[in-house]
FILUMSE-843265 format. One record per residue: x, y, z of N, C-alpha, C in turn. Coordinates in steps of 0.05 Angstrom, whole numbers, plus 32768, in hexadecimal, padded with zeros to 4 digits. Example, Ala and Ser with C-alpha at 12.3 -4.5 7.8 and 13.67 -1.06 7.14 Angstrom:
# FILUMSE-843265
81087F8E809C80F67FA6809C81087FBE809C81017FD3808E81117FEB808F81028001809D
This chain:
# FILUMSE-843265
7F9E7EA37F937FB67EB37F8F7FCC7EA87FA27FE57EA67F997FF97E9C7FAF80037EAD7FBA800D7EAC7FD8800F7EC07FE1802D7EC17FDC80327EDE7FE180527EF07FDB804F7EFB7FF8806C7F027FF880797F0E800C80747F318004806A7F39801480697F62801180757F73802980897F7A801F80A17F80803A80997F99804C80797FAB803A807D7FC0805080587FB9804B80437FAF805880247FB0805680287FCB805280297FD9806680137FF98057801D800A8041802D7FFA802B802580008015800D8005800A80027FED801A7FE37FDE80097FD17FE0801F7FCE7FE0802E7FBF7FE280497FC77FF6805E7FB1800280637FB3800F80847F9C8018808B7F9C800D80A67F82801780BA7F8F803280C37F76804B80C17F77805E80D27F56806280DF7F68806F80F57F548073810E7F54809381127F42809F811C7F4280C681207F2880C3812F7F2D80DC813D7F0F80E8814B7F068100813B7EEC80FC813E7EE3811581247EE7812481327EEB813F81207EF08160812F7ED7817681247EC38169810F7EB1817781027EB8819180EF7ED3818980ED7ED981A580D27ED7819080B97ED681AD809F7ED0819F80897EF0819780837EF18189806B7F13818C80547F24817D806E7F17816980827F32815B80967F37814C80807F5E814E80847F63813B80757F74812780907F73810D808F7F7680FB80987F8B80F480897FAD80EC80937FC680E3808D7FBF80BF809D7FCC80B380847FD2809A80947FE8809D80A97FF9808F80B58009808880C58018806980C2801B806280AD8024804780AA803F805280A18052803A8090807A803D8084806D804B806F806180458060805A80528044803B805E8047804980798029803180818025801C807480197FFB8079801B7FE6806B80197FD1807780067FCF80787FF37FB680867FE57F9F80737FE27F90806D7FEF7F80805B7FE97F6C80577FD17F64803F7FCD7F5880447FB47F3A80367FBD7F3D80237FD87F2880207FE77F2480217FFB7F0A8036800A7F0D803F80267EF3803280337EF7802280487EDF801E805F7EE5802880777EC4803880787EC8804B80907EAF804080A57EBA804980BA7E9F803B80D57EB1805680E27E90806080ED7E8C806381077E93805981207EA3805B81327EAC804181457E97804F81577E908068815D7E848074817C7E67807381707E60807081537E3F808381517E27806E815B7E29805581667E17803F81637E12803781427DFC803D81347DF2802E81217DFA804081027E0C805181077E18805880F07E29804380DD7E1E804B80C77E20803880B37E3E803280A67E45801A809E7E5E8019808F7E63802380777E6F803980687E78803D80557E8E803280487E908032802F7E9A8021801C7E9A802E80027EB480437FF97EB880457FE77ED0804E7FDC7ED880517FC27EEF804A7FB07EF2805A7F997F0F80577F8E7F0F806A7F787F0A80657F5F7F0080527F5B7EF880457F3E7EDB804D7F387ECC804E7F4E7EB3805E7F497EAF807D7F587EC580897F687EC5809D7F6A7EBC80A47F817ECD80B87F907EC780C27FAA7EB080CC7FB17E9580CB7FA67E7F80D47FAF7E7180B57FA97E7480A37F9F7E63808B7F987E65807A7FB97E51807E7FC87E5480687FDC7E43804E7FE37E46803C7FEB7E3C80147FEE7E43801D80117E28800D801E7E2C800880307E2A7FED80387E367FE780497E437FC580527E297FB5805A7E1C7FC1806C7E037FB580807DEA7FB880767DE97FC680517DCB7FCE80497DC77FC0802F7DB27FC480317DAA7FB180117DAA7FC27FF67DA67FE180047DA57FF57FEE7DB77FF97FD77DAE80127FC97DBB800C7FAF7DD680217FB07DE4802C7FA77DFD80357FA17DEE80557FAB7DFF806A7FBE7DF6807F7FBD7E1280917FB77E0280B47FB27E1680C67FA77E1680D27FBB7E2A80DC7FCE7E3080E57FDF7E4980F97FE17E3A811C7FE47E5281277FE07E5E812F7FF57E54812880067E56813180207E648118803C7E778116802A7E8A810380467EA5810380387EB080F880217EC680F0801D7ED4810C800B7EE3811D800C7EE6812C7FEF7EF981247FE27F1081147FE97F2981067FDC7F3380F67FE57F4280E97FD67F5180D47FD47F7580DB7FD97F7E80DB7FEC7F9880EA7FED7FB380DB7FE87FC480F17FDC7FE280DC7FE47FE580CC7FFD7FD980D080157FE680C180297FCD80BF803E7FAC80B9802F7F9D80B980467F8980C6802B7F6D80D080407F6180DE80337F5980FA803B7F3F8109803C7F2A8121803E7F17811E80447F0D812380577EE88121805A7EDA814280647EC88140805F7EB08157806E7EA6815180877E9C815D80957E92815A80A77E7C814B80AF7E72813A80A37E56812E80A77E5E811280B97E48811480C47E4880FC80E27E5280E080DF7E5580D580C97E5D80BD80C07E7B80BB80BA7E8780D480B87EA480D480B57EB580E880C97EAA810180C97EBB810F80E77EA9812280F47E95810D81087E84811C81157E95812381297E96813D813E7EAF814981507E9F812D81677EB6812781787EB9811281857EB6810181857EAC80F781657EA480D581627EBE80D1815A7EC380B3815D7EDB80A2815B7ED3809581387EE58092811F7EE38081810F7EFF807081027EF5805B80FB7F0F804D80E57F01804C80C97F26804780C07F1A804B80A17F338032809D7F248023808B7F3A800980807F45801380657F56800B805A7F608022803A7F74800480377F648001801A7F7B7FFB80087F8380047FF07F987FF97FE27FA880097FCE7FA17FF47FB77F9880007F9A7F947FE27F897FA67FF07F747F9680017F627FAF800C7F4C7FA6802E7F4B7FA6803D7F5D7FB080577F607F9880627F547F7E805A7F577F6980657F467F6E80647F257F7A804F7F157F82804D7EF67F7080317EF17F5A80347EE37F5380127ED77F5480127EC37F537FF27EBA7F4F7FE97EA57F3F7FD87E9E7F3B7FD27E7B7F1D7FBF7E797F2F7FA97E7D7F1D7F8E7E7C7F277F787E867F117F647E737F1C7F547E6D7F067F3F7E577F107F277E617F1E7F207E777F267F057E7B7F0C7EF27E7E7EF47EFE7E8B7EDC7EEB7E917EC97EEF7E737EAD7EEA7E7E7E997EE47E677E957F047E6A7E8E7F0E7E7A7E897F307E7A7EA07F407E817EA17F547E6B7EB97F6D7E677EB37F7B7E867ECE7F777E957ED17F8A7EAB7EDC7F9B7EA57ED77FB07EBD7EED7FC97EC87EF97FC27EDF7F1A7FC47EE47F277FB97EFA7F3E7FD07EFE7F417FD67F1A7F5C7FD77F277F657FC17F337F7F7FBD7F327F837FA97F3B7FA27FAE7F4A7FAC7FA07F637FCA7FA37F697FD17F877F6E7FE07F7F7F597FE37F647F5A7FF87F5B7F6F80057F727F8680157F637F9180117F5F7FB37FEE7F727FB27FE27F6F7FC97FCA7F5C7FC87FC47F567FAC7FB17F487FAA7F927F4E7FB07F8C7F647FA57F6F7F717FAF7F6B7F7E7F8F7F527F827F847F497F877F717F2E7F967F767F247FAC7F5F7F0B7FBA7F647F007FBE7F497EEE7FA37F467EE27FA47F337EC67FAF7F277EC97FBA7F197EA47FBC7F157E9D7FAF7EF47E857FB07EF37E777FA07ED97E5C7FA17ED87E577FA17EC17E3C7F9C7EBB7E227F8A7EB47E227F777EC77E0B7F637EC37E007F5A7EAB7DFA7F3F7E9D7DED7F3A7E887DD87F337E907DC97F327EAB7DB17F247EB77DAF7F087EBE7DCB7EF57EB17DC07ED87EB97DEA7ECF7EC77DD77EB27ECF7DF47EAF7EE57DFE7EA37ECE7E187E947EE17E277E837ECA7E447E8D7EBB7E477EB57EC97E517EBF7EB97E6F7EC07EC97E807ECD7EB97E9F7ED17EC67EA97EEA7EC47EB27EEE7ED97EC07F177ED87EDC7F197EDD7EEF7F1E7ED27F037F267ED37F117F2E7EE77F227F2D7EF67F277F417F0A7F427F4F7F0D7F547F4B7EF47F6C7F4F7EF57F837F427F027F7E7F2E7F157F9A7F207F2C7F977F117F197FA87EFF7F287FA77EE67F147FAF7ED07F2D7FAC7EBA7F287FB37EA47F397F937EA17F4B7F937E9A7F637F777E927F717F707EAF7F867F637EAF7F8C7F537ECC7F947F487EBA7FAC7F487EC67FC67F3A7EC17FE37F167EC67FE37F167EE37FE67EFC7EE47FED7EF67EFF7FCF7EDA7EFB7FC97ED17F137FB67EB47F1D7FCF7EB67F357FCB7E9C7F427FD77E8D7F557FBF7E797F467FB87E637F547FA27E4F7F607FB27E437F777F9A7E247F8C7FA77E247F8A7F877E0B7F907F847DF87F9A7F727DEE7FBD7F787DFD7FC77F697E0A7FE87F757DE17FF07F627DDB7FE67F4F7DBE7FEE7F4E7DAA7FE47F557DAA7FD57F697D967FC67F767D907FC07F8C7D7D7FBE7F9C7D7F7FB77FBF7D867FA37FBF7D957F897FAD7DA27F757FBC7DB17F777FD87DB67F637FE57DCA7F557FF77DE17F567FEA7DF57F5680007E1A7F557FF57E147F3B7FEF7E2E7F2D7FDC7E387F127FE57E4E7F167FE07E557F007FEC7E7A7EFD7FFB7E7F7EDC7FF07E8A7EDB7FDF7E987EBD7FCE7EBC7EBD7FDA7EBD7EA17FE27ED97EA17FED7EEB7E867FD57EFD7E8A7FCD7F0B7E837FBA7EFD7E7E7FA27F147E847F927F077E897F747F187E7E7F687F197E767F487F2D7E6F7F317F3C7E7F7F2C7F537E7D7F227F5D7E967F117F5C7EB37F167F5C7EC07F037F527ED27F077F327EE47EF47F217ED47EFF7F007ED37EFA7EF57ED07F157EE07EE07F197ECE7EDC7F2D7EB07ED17F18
């Protein structure tokens, strides 16, 4: 992808940081020039020791969570995130997102406002959000079982890094750094 000039980042990006307070419905405001609805959130624990990375988005929905450091498969979780907000998000109170005195960040980016579309540019029919002027995409698809294959991802031009999971399987992440076009 070539890079463009983006006159304000937290359009598309913003780190926030909070100390949990242990009430339910916190809603968390970004603090960047613009408002932020994210459409993908990574959250850590900064104080809990071995609390896990969360990882999730609006294309599969505020209860669907991937963790960063596990091999596991995709879990339903109703109990941490409840929305996706104009300018930030919501969580409950559970220890992974606002335990009272633990410290957390949450990374957020913006792709297309929780709206996708199919995508047939590769050998297998995707689902994509995509924001072509931050250059970040959230794809999902469905496997034919053999390699060889190509997925869509909506940008267009060369792509940096892709980070894949197998959301039904104990696979390992992988992390592929430049790509063609727009196919992973």
């Amino acid at each position: 992808m070539a890079y463009t000039t983006i006159d304000d980042p937290s359009a598309h990006f913003q780190t926030l940081l909070w100390t949990g307070d242990d009430n339910n419905d916190r809603a968390l405001t970004n603090t960047g020039n613009s408002d932020l609805q994210p459409d993908w959130v990574w959250i850590k624990n900064r104080s809990g020791g071995t609390k896990s990375h969360q990882l999730v988005d609006s294309s599969r929905g505020v209860t669907k969570y991937l963790f960063s450091e596990a091999t596991t498969v995709e879990s339903t979780l109703t109990n941490r995130l409840d929305s996706f907000d104009s300018d930030g998000f919501t969580t409950d109170n559970h220890s992974s997102v606002n335990e009272s005195s633990r410290t957390y960040v949450a990374w957020q980016w913006k792709a297309n406002g929780g709206t996708t579309s199919s995508n047939s540019d590769g050998d297998i029919t995707s689902t994509v959000q995509a924001n072509t002027t931050a250059g970040i995409s959230i794809v999902t698809y469905t496997g034919n079982g053999t390699d060889g294959h190509t997925v869509g991802t909506g940008l267009t031009g060369l792509w940096d890094v892709a980070i894949l999971k197998n959301r039904g399987q104990t696979d390992y992440w992988t992390v592929s750094q430049t790509g063609t076009n727009q196919v992973m």
